[in-house]
C-alpha positions in Angstrom: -30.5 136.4 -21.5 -31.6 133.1 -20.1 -28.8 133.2 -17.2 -29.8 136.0 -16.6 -33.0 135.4 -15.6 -32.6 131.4 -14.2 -33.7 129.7 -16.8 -30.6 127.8 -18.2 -31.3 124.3 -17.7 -34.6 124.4 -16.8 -38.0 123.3 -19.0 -39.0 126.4 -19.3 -36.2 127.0 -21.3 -37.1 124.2 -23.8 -40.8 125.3 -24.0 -40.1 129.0 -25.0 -39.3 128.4 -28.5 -41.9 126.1 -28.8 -43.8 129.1 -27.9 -42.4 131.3 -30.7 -42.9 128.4 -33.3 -47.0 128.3 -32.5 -46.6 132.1 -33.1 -44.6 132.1 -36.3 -47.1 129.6 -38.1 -49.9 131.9 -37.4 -48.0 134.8 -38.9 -47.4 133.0 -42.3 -51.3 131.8 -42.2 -52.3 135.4 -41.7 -49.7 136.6 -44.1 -51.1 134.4 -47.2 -54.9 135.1 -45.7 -53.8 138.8 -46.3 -53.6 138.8 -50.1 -56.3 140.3 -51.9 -58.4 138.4 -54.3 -58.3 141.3 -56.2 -54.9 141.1 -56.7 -54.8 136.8 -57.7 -57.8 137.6 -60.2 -56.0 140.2 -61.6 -52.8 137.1 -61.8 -54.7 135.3 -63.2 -56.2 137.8 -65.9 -52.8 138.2 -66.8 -52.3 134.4 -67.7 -51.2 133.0 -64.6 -51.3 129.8 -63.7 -52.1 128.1 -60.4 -47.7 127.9 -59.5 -47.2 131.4 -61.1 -50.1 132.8 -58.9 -48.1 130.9 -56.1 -44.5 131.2 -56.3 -44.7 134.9 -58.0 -47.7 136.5 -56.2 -48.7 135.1 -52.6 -44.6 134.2 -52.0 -43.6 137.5 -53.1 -46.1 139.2 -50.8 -45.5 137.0 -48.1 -41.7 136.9 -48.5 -40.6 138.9 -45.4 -43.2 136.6 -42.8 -41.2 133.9 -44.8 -38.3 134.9 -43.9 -38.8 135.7 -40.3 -40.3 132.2 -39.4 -37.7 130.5 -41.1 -35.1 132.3 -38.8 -37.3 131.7 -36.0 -37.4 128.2 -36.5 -33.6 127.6 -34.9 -34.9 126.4 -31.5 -33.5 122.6 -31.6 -30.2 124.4 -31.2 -31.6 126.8 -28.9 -32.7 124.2 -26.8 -29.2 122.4 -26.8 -27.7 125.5 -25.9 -29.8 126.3 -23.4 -29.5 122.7 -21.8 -25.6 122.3 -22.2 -23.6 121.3 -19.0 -20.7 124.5 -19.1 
């Protein structure tokens, strides 16, 4: 895509995932802002402690945004890609 559209080589190419990364760290924020207290009380009702409430509640909510960010978060090689001399 980058060929494409004249950006191999260029800084522009180097910026864009940069870009994305800004993005992706306010998607997890919103992501763990979007669980309900209603649901951690309940956690905790249940005998939860602070790591269960973590690792078994907010993670499993937020597992997909997870995931997504951590596959976002490939731009060093991007970048080299993007940069290479071929």
């Amino acid at each position: 895509m980058f060929p494409k559209v004249g950006l191999l080589k260029t800084y522009a190419a180097l910026i864009l995932p940069y870009a994305v990364l800004a993005l992706g760290t306010f998607l997890i924020r919103e992501s763990f802002a979007s669980v309900s207290d209603n649901i951690l009380d309940a956690a905790r009702i249940g005998g939860a402690g602070v790591l269960q409430v973590i690792f078994r509640v907010i993670v499993s909510i937020a597992k997909p945004t997870i995931i997504t960010f951590l596959f976002t978060q490939r731009h060093l090689i991007r970048a080299f890609t993007f940069t290479s001399p071929k």
